[in-house]
N, C-alpha and C positions, 0 to 999 in steps of 0.2 A: 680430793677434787682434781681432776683433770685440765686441765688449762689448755692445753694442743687439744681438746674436744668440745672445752665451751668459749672458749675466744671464736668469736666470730669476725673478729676484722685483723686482716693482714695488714693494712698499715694505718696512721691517724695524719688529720689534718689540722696542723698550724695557725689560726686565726692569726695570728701576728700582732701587732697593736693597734694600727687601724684600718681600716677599709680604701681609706681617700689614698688614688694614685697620687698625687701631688704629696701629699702629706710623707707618703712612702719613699716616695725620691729624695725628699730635703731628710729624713732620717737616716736611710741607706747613705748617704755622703757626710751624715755628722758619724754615725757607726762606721764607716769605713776609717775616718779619719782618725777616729777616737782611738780605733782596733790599730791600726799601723802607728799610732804614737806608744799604744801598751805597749808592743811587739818591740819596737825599737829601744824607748825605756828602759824594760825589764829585760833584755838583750845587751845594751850596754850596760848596764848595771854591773851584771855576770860577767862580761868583757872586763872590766876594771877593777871591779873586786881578783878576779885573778891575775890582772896582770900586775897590780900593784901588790909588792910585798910590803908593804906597810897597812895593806890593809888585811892582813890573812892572820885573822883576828877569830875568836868564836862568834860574836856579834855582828861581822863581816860575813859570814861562814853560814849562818841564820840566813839573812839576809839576799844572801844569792839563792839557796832556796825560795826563800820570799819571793821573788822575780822569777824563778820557775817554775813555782806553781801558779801567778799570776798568769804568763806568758801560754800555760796549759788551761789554766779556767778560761778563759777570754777565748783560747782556740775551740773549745769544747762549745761553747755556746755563740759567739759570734758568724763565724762565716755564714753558719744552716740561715740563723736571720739575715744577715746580706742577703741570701740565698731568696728567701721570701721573698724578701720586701725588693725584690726585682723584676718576679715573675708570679704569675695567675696562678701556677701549679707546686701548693705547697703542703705536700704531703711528703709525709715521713714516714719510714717503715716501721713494723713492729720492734726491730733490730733493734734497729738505728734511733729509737725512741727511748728504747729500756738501756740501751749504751751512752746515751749521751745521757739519762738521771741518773748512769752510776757514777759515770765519771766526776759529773758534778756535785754528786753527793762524797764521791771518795776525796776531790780537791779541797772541797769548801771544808770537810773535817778536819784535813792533814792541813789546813792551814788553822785554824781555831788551835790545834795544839803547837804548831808551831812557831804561833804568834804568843803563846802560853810561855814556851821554851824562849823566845828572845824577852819575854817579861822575866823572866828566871836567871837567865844572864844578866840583865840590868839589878836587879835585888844581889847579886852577890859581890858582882861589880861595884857597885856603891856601900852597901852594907858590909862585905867582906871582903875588902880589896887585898889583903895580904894573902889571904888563900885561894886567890881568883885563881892564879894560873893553875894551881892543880884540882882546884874544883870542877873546874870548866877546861879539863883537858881533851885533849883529841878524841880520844878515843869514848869520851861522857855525851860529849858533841854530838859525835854520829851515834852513839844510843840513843839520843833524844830525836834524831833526826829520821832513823829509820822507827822509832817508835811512833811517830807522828803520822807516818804515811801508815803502818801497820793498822793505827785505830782507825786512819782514814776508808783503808780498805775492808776492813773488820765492818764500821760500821754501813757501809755504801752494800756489801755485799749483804748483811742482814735487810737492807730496805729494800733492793731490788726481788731477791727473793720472797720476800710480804708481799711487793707491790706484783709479781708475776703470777702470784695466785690469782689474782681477782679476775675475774671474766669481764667480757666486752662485746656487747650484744645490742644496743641500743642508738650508739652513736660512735660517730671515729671522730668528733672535732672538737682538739683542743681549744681553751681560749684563753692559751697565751703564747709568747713567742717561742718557747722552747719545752722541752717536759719535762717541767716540773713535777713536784709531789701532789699538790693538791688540787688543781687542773686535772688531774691523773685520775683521779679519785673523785671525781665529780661523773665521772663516764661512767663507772664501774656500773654492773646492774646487778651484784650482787651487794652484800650486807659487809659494811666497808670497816665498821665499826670495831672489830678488835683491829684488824691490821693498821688504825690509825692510830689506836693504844700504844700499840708495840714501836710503832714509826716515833711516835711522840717521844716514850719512854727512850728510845736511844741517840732521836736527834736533838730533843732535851738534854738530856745528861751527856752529850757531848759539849753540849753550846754552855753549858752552866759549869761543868767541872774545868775548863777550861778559863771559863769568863772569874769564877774564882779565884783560880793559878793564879789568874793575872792582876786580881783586887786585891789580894793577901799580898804579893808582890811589893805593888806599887804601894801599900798602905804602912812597909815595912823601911820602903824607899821613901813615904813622905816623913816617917818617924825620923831615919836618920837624919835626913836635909835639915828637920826644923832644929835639932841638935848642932849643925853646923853655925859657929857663929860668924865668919865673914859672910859678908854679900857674896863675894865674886865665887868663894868656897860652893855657896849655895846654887849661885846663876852657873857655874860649872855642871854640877849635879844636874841639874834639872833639865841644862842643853842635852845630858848622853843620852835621858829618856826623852825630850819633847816629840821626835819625831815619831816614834815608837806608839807612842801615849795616842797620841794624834792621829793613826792610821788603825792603830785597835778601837777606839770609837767610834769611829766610820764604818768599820766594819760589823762591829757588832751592832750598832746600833740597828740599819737598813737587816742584819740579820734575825734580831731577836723581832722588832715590828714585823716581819712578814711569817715567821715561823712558831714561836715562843706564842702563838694562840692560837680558841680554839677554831677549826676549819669553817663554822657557822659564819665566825665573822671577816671569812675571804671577801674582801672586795676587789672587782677587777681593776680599776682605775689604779685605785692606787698602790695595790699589791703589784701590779706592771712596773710601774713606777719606783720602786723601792726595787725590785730582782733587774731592772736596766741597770738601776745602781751598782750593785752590788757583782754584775755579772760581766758588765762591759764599761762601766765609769772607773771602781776602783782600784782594778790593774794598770789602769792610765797613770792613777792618783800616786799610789804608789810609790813608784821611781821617783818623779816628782817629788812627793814630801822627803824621804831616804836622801835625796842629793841636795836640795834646794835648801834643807834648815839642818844639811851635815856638812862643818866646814871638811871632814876628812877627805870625806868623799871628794867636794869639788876640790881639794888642794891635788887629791891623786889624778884627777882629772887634768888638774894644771900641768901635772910632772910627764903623763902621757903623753899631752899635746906637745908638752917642749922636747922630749925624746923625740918626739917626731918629726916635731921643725929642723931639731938638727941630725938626726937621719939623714934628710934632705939635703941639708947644706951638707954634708960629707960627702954627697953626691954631685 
């Protein structure tokens, strides 16, 4: 099949999420606002994780990652909808449609395994703490780190490829705010059906090998805790993971409801609803959870600001 011969439209159009200008204005300013707290967040985050040697840690090390893929998805999808929901003309190129589902599909993967890998560090951290430093050495770190972006692009690059076969003959208008998978695949006017097999079968077995890693993990982690017999022993343990724990369910949850079934039962209300989540809320959330329920963090955060005050005063 030829794709440059039976694609018929050169670019698609964005429905966005609603029609009503008002409605569009008080969204555009909550999304703006949401978009420059992620950016700033997961920006500082990366600022203080490096400059604090006390925090240059593997789990530290995760983490700034974390805030860079966050501060990369959020950009990936965000501005285009600003972009909309400001103006009548909201068409997207062929390009610029199939670049921004890969990117998205390459982030959202390299993060499901890299939130895999900070569930991995916490299991050996608490289950194996005399062999932590050399289990979890430098140089394990960055194989897990680039192995995360490797599946991420592995598997974004097999979807886009499925998804550029399909022809486009019927209609150019999406209806949702960005291009997604199965928005996508509602336009097609050919027979969509194995390419949705194939889609399923890897963005499945991303989302579940992953979501595993990190149940076998924690279930290894609740084992030892309940073996602890202090309290405080216990209430230690279970602060290193809380925050962790707490952004991997958020995550997965808004991703398995939207993806993890079959495309019959897309609905657009709330399938919108769930990928806002997921696409511009939890890179906010984020920074937030990581700093707010990590005393480390804010203690390094403390030591910054007082290097700074006295900076100042030696001036």
């Amino acid at each position: 099949m030829d794709r440059r011969n039976n694609t018929h439209v050169s670019d698609f159009i964005l429905m966005g999420l609603t029609e009503s200008e008002e409605i569009q204005l008080v969204l555009f300013i909550i999304f703006l606002i949401i978009y420059l707290i992620s950016v700033l967040g997961n920006t500082g985050m990366i600022l203080i994780i490096h400059l604090d040697l006390q925090l240059h840690s593997p789990m530290y090390f995760f983490l700034s990652h974390l805030s860079f893929l966050d501060i990369s998805y959020s950009t990936v999808i965000t501005p285009k909808t600003l972009q909309n929901l400001l103006t009548s003309m909201k068409h997207i190129s062929y390009i610029s449609c199939f670049t921004q589902m890969y990117f998205f599909a390459f982030l959202g993967a390299a993060e499901c395994f890299l939130l895999s890998s900070m569930a991995y560090d916490r299991y050996v951290a608490i289950c194996n703490p005399l062999h932590y430093p050399v289990v979890m050495s430098k140089r394990f770190c960055c194989s897990l780190i680039f192995g995360s972006y490797f599946i991420g692009f592995t598997n974004s690059m097999i979807n886009v490829l499925f998804m550029s076969r399909l022809d486009f003959c019927d209609s150019n208008v999406i209806h949702h705010f960005f291009c997604d998978t199965s928005p996508i695949l509602d336009l097609s006017c050919t027979d969509t059906h194995g390419v949705e097999i194939m889609i399923f079968i890897f963005a499945g077995s991303t989302l579940m090998v992953s979501l595993i890693t990190i149940s076998v993990s924690y279930l290894s982690i609740l084992t030892t805790v309940l073996k602890i017999t202090s309290t405080s022993g216990k209430r230690k343990a279970f602060s290193t993971c809380a925050s962790h724990l707490l952004g991997v369910t958020i995550f997965y949850g808004t991703m398995i409801f939207t993806y993890l079934k079959p495309r019959k039962s897309y609905t657009l209300g709330k399938d919108q609803v769930a990928s806002v989540f997921y696409t511009i809320v939890i890179p906010m959330l984020n920074p937030l959870i990581y700093s707010l329920r990590n005393k480390e963090v804010k203690s390094a955060l403390k030591r910054l600001m007082q290097k700074r005050q006295d900076f100042r005063q030696l001036k």
